[in-house]
C-alpha positions as CSV (number, residue, x, y, z in Angstrom):
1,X,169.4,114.9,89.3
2,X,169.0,112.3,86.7
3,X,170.5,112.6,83.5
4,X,168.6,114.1,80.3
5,X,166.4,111.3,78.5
6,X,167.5,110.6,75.0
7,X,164.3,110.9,72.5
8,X,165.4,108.2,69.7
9,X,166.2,105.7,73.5
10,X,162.5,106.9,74.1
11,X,161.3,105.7,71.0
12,X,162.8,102.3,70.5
13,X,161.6,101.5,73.8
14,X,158.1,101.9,72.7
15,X,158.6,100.3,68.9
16,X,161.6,98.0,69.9
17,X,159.0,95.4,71.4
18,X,156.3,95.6,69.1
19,X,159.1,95.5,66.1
20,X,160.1,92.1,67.0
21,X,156.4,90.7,66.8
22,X,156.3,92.6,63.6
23,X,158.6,90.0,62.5
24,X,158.7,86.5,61.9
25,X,160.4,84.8,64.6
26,X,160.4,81.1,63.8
27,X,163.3,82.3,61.5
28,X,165.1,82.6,64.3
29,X,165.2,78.9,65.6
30,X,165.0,75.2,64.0
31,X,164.4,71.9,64.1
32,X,166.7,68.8,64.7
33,X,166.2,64.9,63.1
34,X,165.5,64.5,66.6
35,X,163.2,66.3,67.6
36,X,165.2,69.1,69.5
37,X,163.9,73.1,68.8
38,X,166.7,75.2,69.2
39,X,167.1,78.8,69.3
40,X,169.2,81.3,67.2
41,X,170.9,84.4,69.1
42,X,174.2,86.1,68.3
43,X,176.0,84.0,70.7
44,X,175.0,80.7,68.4
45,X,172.2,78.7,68.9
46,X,170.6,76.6,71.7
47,X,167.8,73.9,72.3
48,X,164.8,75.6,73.9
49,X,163.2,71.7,74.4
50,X,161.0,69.4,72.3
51,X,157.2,68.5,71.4
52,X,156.8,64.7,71.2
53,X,154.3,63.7,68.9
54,X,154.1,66.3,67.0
55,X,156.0,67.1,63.6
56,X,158.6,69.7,63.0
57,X,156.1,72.8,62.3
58,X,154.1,72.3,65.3
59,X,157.1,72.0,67.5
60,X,158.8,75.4,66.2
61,X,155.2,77.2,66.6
62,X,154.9,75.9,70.0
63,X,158.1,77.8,70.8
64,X,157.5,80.8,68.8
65,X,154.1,81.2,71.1
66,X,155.9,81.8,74.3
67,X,158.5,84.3,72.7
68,X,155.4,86.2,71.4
69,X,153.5,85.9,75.0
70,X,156.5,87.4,76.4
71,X,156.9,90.0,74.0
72,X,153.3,91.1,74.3
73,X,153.8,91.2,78.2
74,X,156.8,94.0,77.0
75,X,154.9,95.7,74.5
76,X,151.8,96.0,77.0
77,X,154.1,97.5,79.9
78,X,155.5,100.0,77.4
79,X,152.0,101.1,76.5
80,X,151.0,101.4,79.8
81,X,154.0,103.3,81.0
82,X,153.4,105.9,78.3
83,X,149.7,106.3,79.3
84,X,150.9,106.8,82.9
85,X,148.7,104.8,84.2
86,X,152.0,102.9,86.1
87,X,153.7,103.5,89.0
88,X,157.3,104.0,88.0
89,X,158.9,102.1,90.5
90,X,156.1,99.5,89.7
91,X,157.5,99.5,85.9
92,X,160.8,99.2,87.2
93,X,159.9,96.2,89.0
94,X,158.6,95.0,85.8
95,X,161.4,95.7,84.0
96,X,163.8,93.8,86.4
97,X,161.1,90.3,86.0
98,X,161.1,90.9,82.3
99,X,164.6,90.5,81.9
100,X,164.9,87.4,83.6
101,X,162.3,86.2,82.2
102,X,163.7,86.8,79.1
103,X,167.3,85.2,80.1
104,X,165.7,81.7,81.2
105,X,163.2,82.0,78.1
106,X,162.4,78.6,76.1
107,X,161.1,80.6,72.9
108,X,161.8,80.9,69.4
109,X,162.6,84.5,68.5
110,X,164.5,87.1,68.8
111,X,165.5,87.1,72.0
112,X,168.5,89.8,71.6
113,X,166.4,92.7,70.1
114,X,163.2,91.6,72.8
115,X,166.1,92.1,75.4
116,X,167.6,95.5,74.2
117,X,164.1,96.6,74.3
118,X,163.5,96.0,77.8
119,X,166.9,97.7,78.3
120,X,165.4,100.9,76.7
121,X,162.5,101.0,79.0
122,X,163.8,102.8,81.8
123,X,164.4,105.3,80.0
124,X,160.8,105.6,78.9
125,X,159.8,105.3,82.4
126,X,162.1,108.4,83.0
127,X,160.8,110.3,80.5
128,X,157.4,109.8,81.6
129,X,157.9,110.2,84.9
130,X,157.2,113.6,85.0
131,X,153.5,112.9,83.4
132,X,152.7,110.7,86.1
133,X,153.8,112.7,88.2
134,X,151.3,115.2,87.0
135,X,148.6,113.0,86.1
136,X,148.5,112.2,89.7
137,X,148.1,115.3,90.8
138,X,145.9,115.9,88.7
139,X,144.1,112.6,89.9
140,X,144.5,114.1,93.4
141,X,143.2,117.6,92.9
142,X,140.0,116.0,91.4
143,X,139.8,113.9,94.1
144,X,140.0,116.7,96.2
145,X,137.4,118.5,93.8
146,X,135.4,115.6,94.2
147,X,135.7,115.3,98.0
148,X,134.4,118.8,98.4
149,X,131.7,118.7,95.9
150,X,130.3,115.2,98.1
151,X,130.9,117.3,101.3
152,X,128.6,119.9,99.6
153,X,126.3,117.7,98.2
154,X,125.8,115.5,101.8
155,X,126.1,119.3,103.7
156,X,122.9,120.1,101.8
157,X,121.2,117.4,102.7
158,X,122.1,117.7,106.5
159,X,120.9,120.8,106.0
160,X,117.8,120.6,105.0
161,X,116.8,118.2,107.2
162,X,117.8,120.3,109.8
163,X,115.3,122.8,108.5
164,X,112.9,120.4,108.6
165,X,112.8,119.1,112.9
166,X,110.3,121.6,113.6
167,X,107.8,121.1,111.0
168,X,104.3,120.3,111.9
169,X,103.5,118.8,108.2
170,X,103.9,115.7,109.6
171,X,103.3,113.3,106.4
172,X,104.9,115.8,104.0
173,X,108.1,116.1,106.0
174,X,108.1,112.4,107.0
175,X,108.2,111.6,102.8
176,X,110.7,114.8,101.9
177,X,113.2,112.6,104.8
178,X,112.9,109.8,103.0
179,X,113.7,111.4,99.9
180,X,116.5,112.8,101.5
181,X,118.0,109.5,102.8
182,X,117.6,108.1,99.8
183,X,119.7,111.3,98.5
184,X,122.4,110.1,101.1
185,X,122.5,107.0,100.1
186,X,123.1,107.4,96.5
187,X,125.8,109.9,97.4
188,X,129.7,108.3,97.1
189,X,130.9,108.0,100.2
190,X,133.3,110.1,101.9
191,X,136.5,109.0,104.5
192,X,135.1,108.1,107.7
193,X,135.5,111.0,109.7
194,X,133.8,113.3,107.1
195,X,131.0,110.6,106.6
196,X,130.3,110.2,110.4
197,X,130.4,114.1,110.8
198,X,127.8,115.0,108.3
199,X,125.6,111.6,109.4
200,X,125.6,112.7,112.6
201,X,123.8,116.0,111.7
202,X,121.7,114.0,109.1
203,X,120.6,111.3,111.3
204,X,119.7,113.6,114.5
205,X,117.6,115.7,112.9
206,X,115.7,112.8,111.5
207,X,115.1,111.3,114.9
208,X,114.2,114.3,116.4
209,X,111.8,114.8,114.2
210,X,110.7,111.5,114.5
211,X,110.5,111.5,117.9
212,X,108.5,114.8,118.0
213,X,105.7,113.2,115.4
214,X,105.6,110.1,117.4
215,X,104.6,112.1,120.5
216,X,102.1,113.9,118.6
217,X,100.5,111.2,117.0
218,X,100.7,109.5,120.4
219,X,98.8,112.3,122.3
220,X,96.5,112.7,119.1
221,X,95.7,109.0,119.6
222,X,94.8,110.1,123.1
223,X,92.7,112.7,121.6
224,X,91.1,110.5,119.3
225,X,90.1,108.5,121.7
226,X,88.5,110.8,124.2
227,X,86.3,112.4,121.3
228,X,85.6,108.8,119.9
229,X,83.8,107.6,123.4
230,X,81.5,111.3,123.5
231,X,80.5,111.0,119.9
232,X,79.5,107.2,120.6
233,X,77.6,108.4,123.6
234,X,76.2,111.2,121.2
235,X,75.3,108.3,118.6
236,X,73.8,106.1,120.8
237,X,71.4,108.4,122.3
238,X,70.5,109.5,119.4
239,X,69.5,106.2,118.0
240,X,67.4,106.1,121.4
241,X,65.2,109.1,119.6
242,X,64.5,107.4,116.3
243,X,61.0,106.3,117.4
244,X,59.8,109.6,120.0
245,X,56.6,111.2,118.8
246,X,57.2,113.6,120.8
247,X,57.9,116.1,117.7
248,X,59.0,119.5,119.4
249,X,61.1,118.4,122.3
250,X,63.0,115.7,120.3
251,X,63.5,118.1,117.8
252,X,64.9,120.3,120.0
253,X,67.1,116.9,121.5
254,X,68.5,116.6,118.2
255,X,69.6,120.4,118.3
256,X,71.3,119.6,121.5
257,X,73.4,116.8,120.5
258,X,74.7,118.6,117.4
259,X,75.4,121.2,119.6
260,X,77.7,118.6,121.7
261,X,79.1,116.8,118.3
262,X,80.5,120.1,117.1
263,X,81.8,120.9,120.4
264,X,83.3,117.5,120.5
265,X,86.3,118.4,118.7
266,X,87.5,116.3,115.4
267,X,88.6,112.9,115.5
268,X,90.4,110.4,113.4
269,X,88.8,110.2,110.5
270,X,87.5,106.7,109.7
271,X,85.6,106.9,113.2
272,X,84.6,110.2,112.5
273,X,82.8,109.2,109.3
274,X,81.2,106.1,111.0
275,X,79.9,107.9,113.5
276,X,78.6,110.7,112.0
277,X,76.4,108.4,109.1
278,X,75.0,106.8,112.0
279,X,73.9,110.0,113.7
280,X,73.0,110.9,110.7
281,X,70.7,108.0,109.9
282,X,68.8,108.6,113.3
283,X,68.6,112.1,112.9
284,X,67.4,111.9,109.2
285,X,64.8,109.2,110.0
286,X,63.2,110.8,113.3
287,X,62.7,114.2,111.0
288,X,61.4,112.1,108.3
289,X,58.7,110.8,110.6
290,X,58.1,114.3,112.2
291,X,58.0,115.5,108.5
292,X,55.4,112.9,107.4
293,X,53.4,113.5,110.5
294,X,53.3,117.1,109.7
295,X,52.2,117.2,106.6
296,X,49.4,114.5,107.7
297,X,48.8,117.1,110.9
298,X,48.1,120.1,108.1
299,X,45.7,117.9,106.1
300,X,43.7,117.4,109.1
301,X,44.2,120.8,111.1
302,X,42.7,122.5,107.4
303,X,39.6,120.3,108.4
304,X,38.8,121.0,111.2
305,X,39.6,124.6,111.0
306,X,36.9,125.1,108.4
307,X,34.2,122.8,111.5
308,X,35.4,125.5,114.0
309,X,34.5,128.0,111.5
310,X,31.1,126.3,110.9
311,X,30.1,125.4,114.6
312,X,31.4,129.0,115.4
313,X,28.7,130.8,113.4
314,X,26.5,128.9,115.3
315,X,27.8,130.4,118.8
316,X,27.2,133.5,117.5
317,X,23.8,132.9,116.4
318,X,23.0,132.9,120.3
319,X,23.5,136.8,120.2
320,X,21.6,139.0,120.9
321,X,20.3,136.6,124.2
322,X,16.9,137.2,125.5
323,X,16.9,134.1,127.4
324,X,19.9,133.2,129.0
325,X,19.3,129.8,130.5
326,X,18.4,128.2,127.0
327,X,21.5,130.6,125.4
328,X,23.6,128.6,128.5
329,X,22.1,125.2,127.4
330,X,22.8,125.7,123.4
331,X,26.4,126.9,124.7
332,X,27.4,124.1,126.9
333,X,26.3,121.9,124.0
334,X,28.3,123.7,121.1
335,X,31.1,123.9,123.4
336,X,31.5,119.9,124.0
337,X,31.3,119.6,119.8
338,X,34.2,122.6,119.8
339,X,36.2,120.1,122.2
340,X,36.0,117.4,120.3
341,X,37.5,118.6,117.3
342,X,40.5,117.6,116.8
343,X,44.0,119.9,116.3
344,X,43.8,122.8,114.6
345,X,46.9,125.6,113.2
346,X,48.0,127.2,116.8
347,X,48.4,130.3,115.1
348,X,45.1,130.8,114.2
349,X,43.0,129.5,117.3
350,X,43.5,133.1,119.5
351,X,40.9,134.6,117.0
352,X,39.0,132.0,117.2
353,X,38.7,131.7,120.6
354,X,38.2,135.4,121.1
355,X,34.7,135.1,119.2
356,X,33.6,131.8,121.5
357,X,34.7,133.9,124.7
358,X,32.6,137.0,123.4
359,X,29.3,134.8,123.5
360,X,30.4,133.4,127.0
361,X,30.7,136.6,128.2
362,X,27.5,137.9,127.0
363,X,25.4,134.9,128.6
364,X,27.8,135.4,131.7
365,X,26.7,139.0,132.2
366,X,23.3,138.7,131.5
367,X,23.1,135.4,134.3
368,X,24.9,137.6,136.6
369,X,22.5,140.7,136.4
370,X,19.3,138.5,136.6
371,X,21.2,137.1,139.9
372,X,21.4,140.1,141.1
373,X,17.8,141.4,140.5
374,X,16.2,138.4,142.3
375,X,18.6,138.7,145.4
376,X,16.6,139.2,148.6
377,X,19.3,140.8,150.2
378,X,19.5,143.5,147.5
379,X,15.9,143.8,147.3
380,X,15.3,144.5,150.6
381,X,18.6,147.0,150.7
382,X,16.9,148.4,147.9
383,X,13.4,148.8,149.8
384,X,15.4,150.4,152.4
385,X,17.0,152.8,150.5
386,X,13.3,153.9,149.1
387,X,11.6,154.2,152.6
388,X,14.5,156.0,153.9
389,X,14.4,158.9,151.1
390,X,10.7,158.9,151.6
391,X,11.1,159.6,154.9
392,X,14.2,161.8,154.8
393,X,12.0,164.3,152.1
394,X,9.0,164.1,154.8
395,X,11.3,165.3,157.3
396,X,12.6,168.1,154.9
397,X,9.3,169.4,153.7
398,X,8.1,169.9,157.8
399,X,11.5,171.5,158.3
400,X,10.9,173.8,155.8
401,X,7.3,174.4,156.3
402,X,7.9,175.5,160.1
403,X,10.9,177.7,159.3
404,X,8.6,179.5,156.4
405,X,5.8,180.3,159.2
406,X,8.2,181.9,161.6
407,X,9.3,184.0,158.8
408,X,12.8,182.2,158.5
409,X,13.0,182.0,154.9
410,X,16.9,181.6,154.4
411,X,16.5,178.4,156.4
412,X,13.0,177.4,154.6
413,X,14.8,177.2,151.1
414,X,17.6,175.1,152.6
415,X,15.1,172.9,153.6
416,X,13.2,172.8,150.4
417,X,16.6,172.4,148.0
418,X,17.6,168.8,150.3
419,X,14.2,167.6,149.7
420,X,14.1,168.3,146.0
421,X,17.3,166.7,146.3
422,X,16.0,163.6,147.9
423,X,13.3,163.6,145.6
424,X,15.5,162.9,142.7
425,X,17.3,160.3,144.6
426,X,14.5,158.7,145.2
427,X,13.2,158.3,141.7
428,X,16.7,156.7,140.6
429,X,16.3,154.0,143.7
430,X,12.3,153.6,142.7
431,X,13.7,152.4,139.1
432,X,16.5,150.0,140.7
433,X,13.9,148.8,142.6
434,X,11.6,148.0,139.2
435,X,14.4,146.2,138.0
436,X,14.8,144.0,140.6
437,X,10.9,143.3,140.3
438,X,11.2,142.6,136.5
């Protein structure tokens, strides 16, 4: 154990230093005729050297400079010894150059009180030992602090980007990882081991991650691809429909292909957008021009809806028809003007139609009945029919007549009720047969 440290040793090692630049210490040397600077010690003086050219002044301040240098170099390690900012057994190293330094000094000062002040530093660094002692570990322990407050910081980090491998946000996640690198980096660095540790964890969730949005952008790209060629197939048949008149089924084309767009599937934007103002156009200008035709249609269908209206009056004029074969001529001839007309609303053509058919029928009918009257075939089936009743209720009346003179009465009425039967059948087939004569 070291012995205890005197205070007042303590404290003329710190002022003993300084004290002698407090001083003026070109008293403490002179100047020879010659030239010579000599020093002053206790011991009697001796020459320190010379400054030719210059006078006596000059040459004593040029020594007096390099005293004070060295003094200040003493003063200096004191100061910093007290502050413990030194290593003692650096400031004893120190201590050890001063003093030769200050044995082989050329300098004007003095040199015996700048040398018992070195003498009183170890001391100083003795009694301060203890604080740098402390100040070290206190040094150490925030080191230490420190240390675990990176490991934290870096730990959070590795951490979160763990969290973060699975995530299906792709651009989000891709810019919070880049934040978080950029955390890393501004982060002190830690010893090797440590640093490599926590990188490790950092860096692998990064590139798995990475890897996993590069395969799904990859197979997306794939994706892109496949609907890009059906929605250009889409497009271009499309643009193939522009021009088609024909309204309904192109219409119902159009339907179709939106259909198979929407079915499609999304695909990468920019293409998506191209493609779809192209389908767009076609599909905009083919309804455009179905549109515009329409509307001309209507004009033209409320026309000649009100000449079917007109021309149908005069079909119905025809009714009632006494003579068919002109009512067939005046007809025929309304019906090639009805034809010629051009479209008319759909919707309101059945009722029309009805009324035109109800005159055909009429003149259909009666041609059909006056055909039948003047058939010889019928007539003479009809003539048949006649002579046959005639000659039935003959029969009947002879039946009756002979069964009434042999007293059979029962069978005479029999006989009389078919004849009167006959007799009433025979005055229907009498009028057929007018008719057919008519």
């Amino acid at each position: 154990m070291s012995d205890p440290v005197n205070p007042d040793q303590v404290n003329q090692a710190v002022s003993g230093a300084a004290a002698v630049l407090i001083g003026d210490p070109s008293k403490f040397g002179r100047v020879a005729e010659d030239g010579t600077v000599y020093v002053i010690t206790p011991s009697g003086e001796r020459p320190v050297g010379s400054y030719p050219g210059k006078n006596a002044d000059e040459a004593l301040a040029y020594f007096v400079k390099k005293f004070e240098m060295l003094a200040s170099e003493v003063a200096l390690l004191s100061a910093r010894i007290r502050s413990g900012a030194m290593v003692p057994s650096d400031a004893l190293e120190a201590v050890t150059k001063l003093k030769t330094q200050i044995e082989n000094l050329n300098g004007v000062g003095d040199l015996a009180k700048l040398a018992q002040s070195v003498e009183q530093i170890p001391a100083l660094i003795e009694n301060h030992k203890a604080a740098y002692e402390s100040k070290k570990q206190a040094q150490a322990a925030e080191k230490a602090a420190r240390k675990i407050e990176i490991i934290a910081q870096k730990e959070a980090i590795a951490a979160q980007a763990e969290s973060l491998v699975d995530s299906v946000n792709w651009k989000a996640t891709t810019e919070k990882l880049k934040e978080l690198l950029d955390e890393w980096k501004k982060a002190p660095r830690l010893d090797k081991a440590s640093d490599a540790q926590l990188w490790k964890r950092f860096s692998s969730s990064r590139n798995k991650f990475d890897k996993r949005r590069r395969t799904h952008f990859a197979t997306l790209d794939i994706e892109f691809k496949r609907v890009q060629a059906i929605k250009e197939e889409i497009v271009k048949e499309a643009e193939t429909l522009v021009n088609s008149k024909d309204w309904l089924k192109t219409a119902q084309k159009f339907k179709s292909l939106m259909d198979k767009w929407k079915a499609a599937g999304r695909g990468k934007k920019s293409a998506d957008t191209a493609l779809w103002n192209r389908f767009k156009t076609a599909q905009d200008s083919f309804f455009a021009a179905k549109n515009a035709d329409l509307e001309k249609r209507q004009g033209s269908m409320a026309i000649n809806l009100q000449k079917r209206e007109s021309l149908l009056l005069e079909f119905e004029a025809l009714l009632p028809i006494s003579d068919f074969k002109a009512a067939r001529r005046s007809f025929r001839d309304l019906e090639g003007k009805w034809q010629k007309i051009g479209i008319t609303d759909r919707k309101k053509m059945p009722a029309l139609q009805v009324r035109v058919d109800k005159v055909a029928q009429a003149i259909s009918e009666l041609e059909n009945n006056h055909a039948r009257r003047s058939d010889p075939t019928a007539i003479a089936q009809a003539n048949k029919v006649v002579q046959g009743l005639v000659e039935a209720i003959e029969n009947y009346e002879k039946q009756a007549a002979k069964a009434q003179a042999a007293g059979q009465t029962a069978k005479a009425m029999l006989a009389q009720e078919a004849a009167a039967a006959r007799r009433v059948w025979l005055e229907e087939a009498q009028k057929g047969l007018t008719d057919f004569a008519s």
